[in-house]
C-alpha positions as CSV (number, residue, x, y, z in Angstrom):
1,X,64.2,139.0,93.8
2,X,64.5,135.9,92.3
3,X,68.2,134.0,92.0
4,X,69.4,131.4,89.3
5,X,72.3,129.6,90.3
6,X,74.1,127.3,87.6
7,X,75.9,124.0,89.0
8,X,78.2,122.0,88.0
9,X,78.6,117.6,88.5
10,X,82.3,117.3,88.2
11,X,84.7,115.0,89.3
12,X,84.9,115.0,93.2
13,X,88.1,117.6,94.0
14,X,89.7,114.9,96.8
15,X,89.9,112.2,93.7
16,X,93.5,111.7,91.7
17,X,92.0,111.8,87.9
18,X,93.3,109.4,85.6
19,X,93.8,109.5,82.2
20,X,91.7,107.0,79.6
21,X,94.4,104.3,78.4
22,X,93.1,105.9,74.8
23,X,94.0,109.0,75.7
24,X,90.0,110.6,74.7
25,X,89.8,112.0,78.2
26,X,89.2,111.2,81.9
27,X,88.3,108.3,83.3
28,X,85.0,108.6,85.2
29,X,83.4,105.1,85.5
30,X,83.1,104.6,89.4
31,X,84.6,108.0,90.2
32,X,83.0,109.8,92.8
33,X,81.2,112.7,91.4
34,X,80.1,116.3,93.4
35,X,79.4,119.7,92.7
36,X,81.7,122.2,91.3
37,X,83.3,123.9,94.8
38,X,82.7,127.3,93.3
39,X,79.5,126.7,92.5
40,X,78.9,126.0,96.1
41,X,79.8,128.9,96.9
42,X,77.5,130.9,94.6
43,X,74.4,128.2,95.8
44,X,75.8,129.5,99.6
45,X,75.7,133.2,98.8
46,X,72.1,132.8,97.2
47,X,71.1,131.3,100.7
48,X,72.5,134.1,102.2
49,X,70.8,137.1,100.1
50,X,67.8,135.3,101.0
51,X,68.4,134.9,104.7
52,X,69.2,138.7,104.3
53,X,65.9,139.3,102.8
54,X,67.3,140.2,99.3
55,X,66.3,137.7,97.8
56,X,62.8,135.5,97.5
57,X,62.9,132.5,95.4
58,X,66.8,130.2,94.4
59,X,67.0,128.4,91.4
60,X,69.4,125.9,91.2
61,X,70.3,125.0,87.3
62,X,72.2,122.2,85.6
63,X,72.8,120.9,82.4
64,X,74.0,117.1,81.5
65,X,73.3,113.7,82.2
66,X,70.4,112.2,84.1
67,X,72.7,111.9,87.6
68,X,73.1,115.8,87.5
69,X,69.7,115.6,89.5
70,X,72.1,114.1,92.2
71,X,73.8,117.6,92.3
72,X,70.6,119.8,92.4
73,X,69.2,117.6,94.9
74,X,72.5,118.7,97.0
75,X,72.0,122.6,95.9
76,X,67.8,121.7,97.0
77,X,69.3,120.4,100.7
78,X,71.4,124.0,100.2
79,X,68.6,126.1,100.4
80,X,67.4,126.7,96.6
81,X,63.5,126.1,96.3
82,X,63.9,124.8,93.2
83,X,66.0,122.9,90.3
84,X,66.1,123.0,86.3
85,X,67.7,120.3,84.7
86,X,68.7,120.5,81.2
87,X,69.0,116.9,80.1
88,X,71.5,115.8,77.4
89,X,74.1,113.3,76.6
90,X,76.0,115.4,74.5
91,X,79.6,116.9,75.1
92,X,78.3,120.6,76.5
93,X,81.4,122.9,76.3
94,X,80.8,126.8,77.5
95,X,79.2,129.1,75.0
96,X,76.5,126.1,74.4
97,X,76.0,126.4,78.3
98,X,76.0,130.0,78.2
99,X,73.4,129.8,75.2
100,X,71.4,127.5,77.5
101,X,71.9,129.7,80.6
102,X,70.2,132.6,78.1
103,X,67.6,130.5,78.0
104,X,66.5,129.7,80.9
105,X,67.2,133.3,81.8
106,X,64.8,134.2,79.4
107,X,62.1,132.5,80.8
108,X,62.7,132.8,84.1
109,X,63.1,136.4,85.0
110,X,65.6,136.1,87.2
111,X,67.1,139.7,89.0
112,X,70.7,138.2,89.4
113,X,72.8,134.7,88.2
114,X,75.2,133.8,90.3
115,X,77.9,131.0,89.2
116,X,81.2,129.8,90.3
117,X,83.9,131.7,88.2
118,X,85.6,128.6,86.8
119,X,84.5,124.4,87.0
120,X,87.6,122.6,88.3
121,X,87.5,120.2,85.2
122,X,88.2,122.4,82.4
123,X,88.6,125.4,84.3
124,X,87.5,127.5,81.1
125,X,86.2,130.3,83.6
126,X,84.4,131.6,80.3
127,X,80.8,130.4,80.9
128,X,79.9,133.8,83.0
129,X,81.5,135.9,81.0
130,X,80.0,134.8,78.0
131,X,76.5,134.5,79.2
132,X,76.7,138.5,80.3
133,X,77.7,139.1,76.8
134,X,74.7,137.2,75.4
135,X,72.2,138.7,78.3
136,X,74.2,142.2,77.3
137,X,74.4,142.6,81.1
138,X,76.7,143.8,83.4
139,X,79.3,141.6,85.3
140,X,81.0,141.3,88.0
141,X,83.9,138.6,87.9
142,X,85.7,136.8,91.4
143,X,83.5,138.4,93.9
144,X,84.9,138.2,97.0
145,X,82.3,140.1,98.7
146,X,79.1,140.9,97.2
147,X,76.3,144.0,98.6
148,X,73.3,144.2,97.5
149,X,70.8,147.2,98.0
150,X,68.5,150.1,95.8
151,X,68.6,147.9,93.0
152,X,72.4,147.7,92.2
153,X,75.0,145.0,93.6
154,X,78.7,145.8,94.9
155,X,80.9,143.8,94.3
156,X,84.6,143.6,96.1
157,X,87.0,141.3,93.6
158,X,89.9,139.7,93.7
159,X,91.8,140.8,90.6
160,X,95.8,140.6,90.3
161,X,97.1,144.7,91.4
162,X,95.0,143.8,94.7
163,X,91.1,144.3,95.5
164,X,89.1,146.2,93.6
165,X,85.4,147.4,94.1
166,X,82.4,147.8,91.1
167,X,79.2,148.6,91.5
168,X,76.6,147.1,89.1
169,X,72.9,147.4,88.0
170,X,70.8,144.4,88.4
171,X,70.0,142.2,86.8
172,X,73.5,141.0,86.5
173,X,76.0,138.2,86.4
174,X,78.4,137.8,89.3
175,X,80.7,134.9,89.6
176,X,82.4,133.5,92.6
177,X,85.9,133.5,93.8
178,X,87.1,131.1,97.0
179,X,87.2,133.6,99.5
180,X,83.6,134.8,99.1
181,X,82.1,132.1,101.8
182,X,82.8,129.0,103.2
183,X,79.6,126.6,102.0
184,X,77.3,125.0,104.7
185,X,77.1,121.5,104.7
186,X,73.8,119.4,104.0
187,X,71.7,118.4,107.3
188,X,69.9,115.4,107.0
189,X,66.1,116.9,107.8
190,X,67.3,119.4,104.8
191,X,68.4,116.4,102.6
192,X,65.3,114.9,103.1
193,X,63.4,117.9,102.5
194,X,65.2,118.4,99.4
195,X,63.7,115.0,97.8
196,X,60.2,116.7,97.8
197,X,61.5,120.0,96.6
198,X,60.5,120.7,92.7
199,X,62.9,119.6,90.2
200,X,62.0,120.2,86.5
201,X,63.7,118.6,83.4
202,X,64.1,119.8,79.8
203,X,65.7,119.6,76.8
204,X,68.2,121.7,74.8
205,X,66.1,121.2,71.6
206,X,63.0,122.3,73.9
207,X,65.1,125.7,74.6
208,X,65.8,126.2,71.1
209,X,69.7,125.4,71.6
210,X,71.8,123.4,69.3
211,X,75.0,122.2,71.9
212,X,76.8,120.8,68.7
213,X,81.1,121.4,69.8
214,X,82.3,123.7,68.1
215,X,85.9,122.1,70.0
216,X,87.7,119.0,69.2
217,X,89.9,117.3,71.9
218,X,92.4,115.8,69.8
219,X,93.8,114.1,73.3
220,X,94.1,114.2,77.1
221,X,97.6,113.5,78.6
222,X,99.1,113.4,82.3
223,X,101.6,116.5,82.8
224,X,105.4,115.2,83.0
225,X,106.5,113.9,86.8
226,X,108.5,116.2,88.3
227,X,112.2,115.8,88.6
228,X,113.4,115.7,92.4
229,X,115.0,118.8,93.8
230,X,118.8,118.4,94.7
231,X,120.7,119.9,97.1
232,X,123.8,122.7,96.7
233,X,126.7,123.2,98.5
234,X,126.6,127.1,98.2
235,X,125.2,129.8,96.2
236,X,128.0,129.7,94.1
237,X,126.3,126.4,92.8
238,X,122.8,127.6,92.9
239,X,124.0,130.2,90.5
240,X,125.8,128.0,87.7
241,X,122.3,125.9,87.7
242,X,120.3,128.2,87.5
243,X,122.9,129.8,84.3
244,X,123.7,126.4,83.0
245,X,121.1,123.9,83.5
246,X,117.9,125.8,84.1
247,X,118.9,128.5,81.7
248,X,116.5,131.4,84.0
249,X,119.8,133.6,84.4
């Protein structure tokens, strides 16, 4: 069974983002730069299916600028066999992806695309969803533990009455939630290995794709600071700000 695995070069999580002085978007010149945490943990749950004998073949996908190669030469020292890049300059917001995902899909052949459920710079969680729409296969959405046997995936996930358990027909999209698996980290003989690894690059027009926005981001702005908490005397005085001041009561 073959495995494709989207991922992600984002901002790295441990960074404070800034805000451009022009307010267009983010500041990213000289910001460290990694792959989307859940889509280490979808790159980590391919390794697994395949350490389990599920799965044969993992390939790792990604879709921007020429230094995404950095982050698919990370999902290579992973474990996937091989990497896609789909090279373009342009502003990629999630139903282009999702086309481009189809794509690739398409000529691929994978049995199963797994993908974090959300990147943690737009946090659209949409891409997944809309790619099983386009595919017109099944999903299964924050997996939290995913089973995989007879041609059909279960899938434990996290939704907001509890857990809840589906079982889906392959081929199929699942996306990951935190608690799924904690990712391995890079060893250096696998880094290494991973420079020799295959790592093909292509186009959007050579997918047949047009990634024109169909969004506008009229501007980015940093959320208001916080006010400090203050301290009450009693509850008597919890109560009136919460009535007068907050206005929850």
């Amino acid at each position: 069974m073959k495995i494709l695995v989207p991922v992600k070069r984002v901002i790295d999580y441990n960074v404070k983002v800034r805000v451009k002085a022009d307010q267009t978007g983010v500041e990213t010149a000289n910001v460290k730069m990694s792959m989307n945490p859940f889509d280490e943990i979808a790159i980590e749950e391919a390794v697994k299916l395949r350490e389990a004998g599920v799965a044969t073949e993992i390939v790792a996908v990604s879709i921007g600028m020429t230094q995404c190669q950095e982050t698919l030469r990370t999902a290579l020292a992973m474990g996937a066999d091989r990497a896609i890049l789909v090279e373009t300059a342009a502003e990629i917001q999630p139903l282009a992806v999702a086309k481009l995902l189809k794509a690739i899909v398409d000529k691929e052949a994978p049995q199963l695309v797994i993908l974090g459920k959300q990147a943690i710079d737009d946090d659209s969680n949409q891409t997944g969803q809309m790619l099983a729409a386009l595919l017109n296969w099944p999903q299964a959405t924050f997996a939290s533990k995913v089973t995989i046997a007879n041609n059909e995936a279960e899938v434990m996930r996290e939704i907001d009455g509890g857990m809840e358990t589906v079982a889906i027909k392959l081929p199929a999209i699942i996306t990951t939630d935190l608690r799924l698996n904690t990712p391995r980290y890079a060893t250096l003989p696998n880094i290494m290995k991973a420079k020799k690894k295959p790592l093909d690059v292509m186009t959007p027009d050579a997918l047949g794709v047009d990634v024109t926005p169909r969004l506008k981001t009229l501007k980015v702005v940093e959320p208001a600071k916080r006010k400090g908490g203050v301290m009450v005397a009693d509850v008597a005085a919890l109560i009136d700000k919460l009535k007068n001041e907050a206005k929850v009561i």
